[in-house]
C-alpha positions, 0 to 999 in steps of 0.5 A: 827313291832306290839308290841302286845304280844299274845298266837299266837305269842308266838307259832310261834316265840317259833318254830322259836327260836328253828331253828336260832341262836340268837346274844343274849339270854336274861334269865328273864323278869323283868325290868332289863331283859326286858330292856336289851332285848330292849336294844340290838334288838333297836341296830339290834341284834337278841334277844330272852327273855325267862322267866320261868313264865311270865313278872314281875313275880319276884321282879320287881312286888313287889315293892313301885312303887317310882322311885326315885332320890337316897336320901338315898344313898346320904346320905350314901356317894354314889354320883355315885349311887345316881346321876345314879338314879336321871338322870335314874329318869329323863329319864323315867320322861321325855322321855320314860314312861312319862305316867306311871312316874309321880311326886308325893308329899310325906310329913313327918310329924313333930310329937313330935318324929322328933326332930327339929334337925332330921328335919334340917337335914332331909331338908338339904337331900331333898334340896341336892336331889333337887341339884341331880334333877338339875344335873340330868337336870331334870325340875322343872316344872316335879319335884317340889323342898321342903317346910316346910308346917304348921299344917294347910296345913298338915292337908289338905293333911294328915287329918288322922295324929294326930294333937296333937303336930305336928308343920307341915310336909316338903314337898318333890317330887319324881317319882312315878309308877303308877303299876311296873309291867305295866312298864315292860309289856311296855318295852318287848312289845317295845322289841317286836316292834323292833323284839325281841323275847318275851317268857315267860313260858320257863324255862332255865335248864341250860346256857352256852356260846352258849345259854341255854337248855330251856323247854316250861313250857306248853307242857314240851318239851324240847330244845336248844336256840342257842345265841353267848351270854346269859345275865343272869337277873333273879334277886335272882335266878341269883345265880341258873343259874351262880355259880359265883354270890353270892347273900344275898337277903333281905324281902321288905314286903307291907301291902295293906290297904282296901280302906277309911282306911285312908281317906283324905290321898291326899299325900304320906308320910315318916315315920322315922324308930324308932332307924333307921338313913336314913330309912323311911318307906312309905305310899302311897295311890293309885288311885283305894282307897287301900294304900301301907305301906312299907317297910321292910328290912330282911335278907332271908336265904334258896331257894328262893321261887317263890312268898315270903310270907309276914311274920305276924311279918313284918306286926305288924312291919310296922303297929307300924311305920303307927300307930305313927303317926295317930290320929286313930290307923290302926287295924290288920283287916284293911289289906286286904292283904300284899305282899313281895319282894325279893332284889337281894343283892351282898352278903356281910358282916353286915345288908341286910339294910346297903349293897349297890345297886349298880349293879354289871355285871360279865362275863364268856366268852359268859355268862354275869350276872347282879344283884343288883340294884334297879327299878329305875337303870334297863335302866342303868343295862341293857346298861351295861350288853348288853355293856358287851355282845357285848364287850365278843363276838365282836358283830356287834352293836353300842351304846345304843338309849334307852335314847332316845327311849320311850316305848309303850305308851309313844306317844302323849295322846288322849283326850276324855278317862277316867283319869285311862285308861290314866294313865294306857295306855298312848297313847293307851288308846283310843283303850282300851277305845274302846275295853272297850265300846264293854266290858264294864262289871266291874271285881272289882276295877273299872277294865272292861272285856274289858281291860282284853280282852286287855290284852290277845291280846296285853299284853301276858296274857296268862291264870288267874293269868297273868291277876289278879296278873300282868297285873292288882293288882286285885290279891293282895286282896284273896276278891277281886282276887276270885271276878274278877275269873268268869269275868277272866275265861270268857274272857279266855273262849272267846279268846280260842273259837275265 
């Protein structure tokens, strides 16, 4: 079945889905959501998925795109959380978004303010990590192992660190996303191609055992989805839709920095956390010449917003930690922009920090729910709630294939196409390249109208911010974003009178 994603489809499988019974109804459309919708049509179940916005609208956006081996929860004691995420790293490394998942370099800079036992210890983490990555059975040559490099070659990689003091820098790797949000777009789009319903802007009112009242955000009309089971992963707003789950979430937030900021910056880079054991925050340059720092980790009491906004004191917080380490101070009017995410923690006693990721699955009858976890875990998250699905309704369906079952892209790689449409399509990137030499006008940040035009007939954008926030990150920077508008609208325009 055609994986493309469109208006179009979308019409006419809402019409259907309101006629049949599902075997499984999927709320949410992250990663965790997505993933489960694949999870169950790849095992012949009748799957619908509904999200009240659009694909990656939530958290699943708002993160450092690190897809990474559990280090941090090593160091913490969880074995089972931080070996779950070294072979879900492994996985995505190896089989099922190879193109979107790459390993990237990542160096700490041994500035006065590490001491060398902080560094001994820091070394004997990211060697336990790459003991993890070999349990994992992942190969060295897709995952390189740690090294201590000199001032020398730190310089090389990070030129923008101060040199006055600094004895060097390890050197560690870990998976890495070129955009989170192109993640999920693939994991519904393959949910699609095994005959998953895939509807975004259908808002569910109210779930029950035996589906969900859900309402066509475009036309407000209102209807039954009738499933044998509903799967709840709708991340921090899981608590809306089952009482049961208790959730705390705490504030990630990103600054994004105007390109040349930090110039020379070929690597990422780990920054201890002033007073914080285990916590670094992250600096992570990115091809089209912006960089992330993050990340912070707050507590956010109250409803929970649909798009959280990244307070000022996160931003003077973050740029603090950057500027420790520079040889030329970051100004406040060096970010472009800044963006935050929301954590869905299980609610517990102490620091939003300190709570654990490990996802949690709960079920009620026909209604499962899923939260917790992290980026990395969602294939995993979504096994275990479509186990539990089957499991509650006696559903005729064996086990999980998504293992072994790469998403949309992930085939062999055309030769002949520009670097980024390949990291950015994968084995589709000769037909984007040629939908990009018919429409070759440049929207911002090296984005063409062509790969707009994509988009819409094949990734399910369906108006503006679709467009600019999620299927590409032009949005991320107000300047830019109000660039790319015109450009936006006219490839909008042109679909509507075709």
């Amino acid at each position: 079945m055609d994986s493309s994603l469109n208006a179009a489809r979308r019409s006419r499988e809402l019409r259907l889905v309101a006629e049949e019974r599902m075997d499984v109804l999927v709320v949410g459309l992250g990663a965790t959501g997505a993933g489960a919708a694949l999870d169950a049509a790849s095992r012949g179940l009748r799957v619908a998925a509904i999200d009240a916005h659009d694909l990656a609208f939530g958290t699943s956006r708002w993160s450092s795109k690190m897809i990474h081996g559990g280090l941090r929860y090593l160091a913490k004691g969880q074995v089972d959380v931080a070996h779950e995420s070294a072979v879900e790293r492994g996985i995505l490394l190896r089989t099922t978004a190879p193109h979107l998942v790459k390993a990237h370099p990542y160096l700490l800079p041994l500035t006065p303010a590490v001491t060398r036992r902080q560094a001994a210890l820091i070394m004997t983490g990211y060697r336990l990590g790459d003991g993890l990555r070999a349990a994992a059975r992942t190969p060295r040559r897709l995952l390189p192992g740690p090294s201590r490099l000199n001032a020398a070659r730190t310089h090389t990689l990070a030129s923008v660190v101060a040199q006055d003091g600094l004895r060097g820098a390890l050197l560690s790797w870990d998976g890495r996303l070129s955009d989170d949000a192109r993640l999920v777009v693939a994991l519904a789009r393959t949910a699609a191609a095994h005959g998953a319903r895939v509807l975004t802007r259908c808002r569910a009112l109210r779930l029950t055992d035996q589906g969900a009242e859900v309402r066509d955000e475009l036309t407000g009309e209102e209807f039954t989805l009738r499933a044998r089971t509903v799967i709840n992963a709708a991340g921090v707003w899981a608590g809306t839709l089952d009482p049961q789950v208790k959730l705390r979430p705490s504030r990630g937030t990103h600054l994004v920095l105007e390109p040349g900021t930090l110039p020379g910056l070929i690597a990422g880079m780990h920054l201890p956390i002033p007073g914080e054991s285990n916590r670094f925050a992250l600096v992570l340059p990115q091809r089209d010449g912006r960089v992330y720092v993050g990340l912070t980790d707050e507590p956010v009491d109250g409803p929970v917003p649909d798009v959280p906004e990244a307070p000022e004191e996160d931003v003077r917080a973050l740029l603090e930690v950057l500027n420790g380490v520079l040889e030329v101070p970051v100004t406040r009017e060096a970010v472009a922009g800044a963006y935050a995410g929301l954590r869905p923690l299980l609610a517990a006693g102490g620091r939003t920090a300190d709570l654990s990721r490990r996802h949690a699955v709960f079920a009620d009858g026909g209604l499962v729910t899923v939260v917790g976890g992290k980026l990395t875990t969602y294939r995993r998250m979504a096994e275990d709630a479509v186990d539990r699905a089957i499991s509650q309704q006696n559903l005729p369906a064996g086990r999980s294939r998504t293992r072994k079952l790469p998403l949309v892209g992930a085939g062999p790689q055309p030769s002949g196409v520009p670097p980024r449409l390949a990291e950015r399509y994968g084995s589709e990137a000769e037909a984007v390249h040629a939908l990009v030499k018919t429409h070759p006008e440049e929207v911002g940040l090296g984005l063409t109208k062509g790969e707009l035009l994509w988009s819409v007939r094949h990734e399910g954008a369906l108006d503006e911010s679709d467009l600019l926030d999620r299927r590409t990150r032009i949005g991320l920077v107000k300047r830019d974003r109000d660039h790319a508008l015109p450009a936006t609208r006219d490839v909008l325009d042109r679909i509507s009178r075709a």
